[in-house]
C-alpha positions as CSV (number, residue, x, y, z in Angstrom):
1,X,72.8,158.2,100.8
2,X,74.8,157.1,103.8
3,X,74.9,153.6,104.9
4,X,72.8,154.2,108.2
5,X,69.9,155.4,105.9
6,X,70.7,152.5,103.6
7,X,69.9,150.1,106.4
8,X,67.0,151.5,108.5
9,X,65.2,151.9,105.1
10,X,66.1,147.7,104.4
11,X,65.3,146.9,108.1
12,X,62.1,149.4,107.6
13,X,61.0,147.4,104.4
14,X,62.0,143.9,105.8
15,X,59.8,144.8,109.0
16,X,57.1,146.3,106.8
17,X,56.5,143.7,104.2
18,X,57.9,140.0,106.3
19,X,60.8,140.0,104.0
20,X,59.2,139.2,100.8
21,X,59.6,142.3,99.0
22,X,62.8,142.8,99.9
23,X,64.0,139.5,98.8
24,X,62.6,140.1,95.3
25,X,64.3,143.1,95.2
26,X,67.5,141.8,96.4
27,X,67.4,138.9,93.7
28,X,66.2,141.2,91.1
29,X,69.8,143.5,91.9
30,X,72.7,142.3,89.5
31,X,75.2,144.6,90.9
32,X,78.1,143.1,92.0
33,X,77.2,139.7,90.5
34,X,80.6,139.4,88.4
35,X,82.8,140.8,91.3
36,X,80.8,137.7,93.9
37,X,81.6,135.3,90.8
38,X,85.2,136.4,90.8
39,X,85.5,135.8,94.5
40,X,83.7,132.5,94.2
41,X,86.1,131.5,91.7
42,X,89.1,132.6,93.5
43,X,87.7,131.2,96.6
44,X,88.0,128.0,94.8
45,X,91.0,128.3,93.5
46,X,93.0,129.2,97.1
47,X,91.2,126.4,98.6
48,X,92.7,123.9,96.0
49,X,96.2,125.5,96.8
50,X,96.0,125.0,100.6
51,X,95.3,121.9,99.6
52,X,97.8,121.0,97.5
53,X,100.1,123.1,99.9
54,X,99.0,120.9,102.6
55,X,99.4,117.3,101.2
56,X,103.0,118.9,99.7
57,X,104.3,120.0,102.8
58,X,103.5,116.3,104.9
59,X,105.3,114.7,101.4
60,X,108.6,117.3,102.2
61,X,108.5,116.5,106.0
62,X,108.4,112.6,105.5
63,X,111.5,113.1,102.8
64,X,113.2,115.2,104.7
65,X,112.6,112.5,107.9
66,X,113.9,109.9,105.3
67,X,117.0,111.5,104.8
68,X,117.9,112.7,107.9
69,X,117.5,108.9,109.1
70,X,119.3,108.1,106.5
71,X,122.4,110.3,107.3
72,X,122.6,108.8,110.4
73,X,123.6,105.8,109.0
74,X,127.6,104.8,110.3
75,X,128.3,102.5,107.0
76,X,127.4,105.3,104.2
């Protein structure tokens, strides 16, 4: 079945029924359940990193700063 057939019939049935039908069936459906728990998880995980990544790269800048002001120093 192509997908153009695959969404007039779910805009047909969400048109013919107010949705309620088709939301049953939708939560009924366990395909792709692991692969949206996967991407939930690794959502997660990447969003930690920035994180992490973020605070990390404002703690190298104010080192860096540190030093640099540092090596401007005449008496060391």
């Amino acid at each position: 079945m192509t997908v153009l057939k695959k969404t007039r019939r779910w805009v047909g049935a969400l048109a013919r029924t107010g949705g309620a039908a088709l939301a049953a069936r939708f939560h009924r459906n366990e395909r792709g359940a692991a692969m949206l728990e996967y991407t939930l998880v690794f959502g997660v995980i990447a969003l930690m990193l920035m994180a992490l990544f973020y605070r990390m790269f404002h703690v190298l800048t104010d080192y860096f700063g540190m030093i640099a002001f540092f090596v401007t120093w005449p008496f060391i």
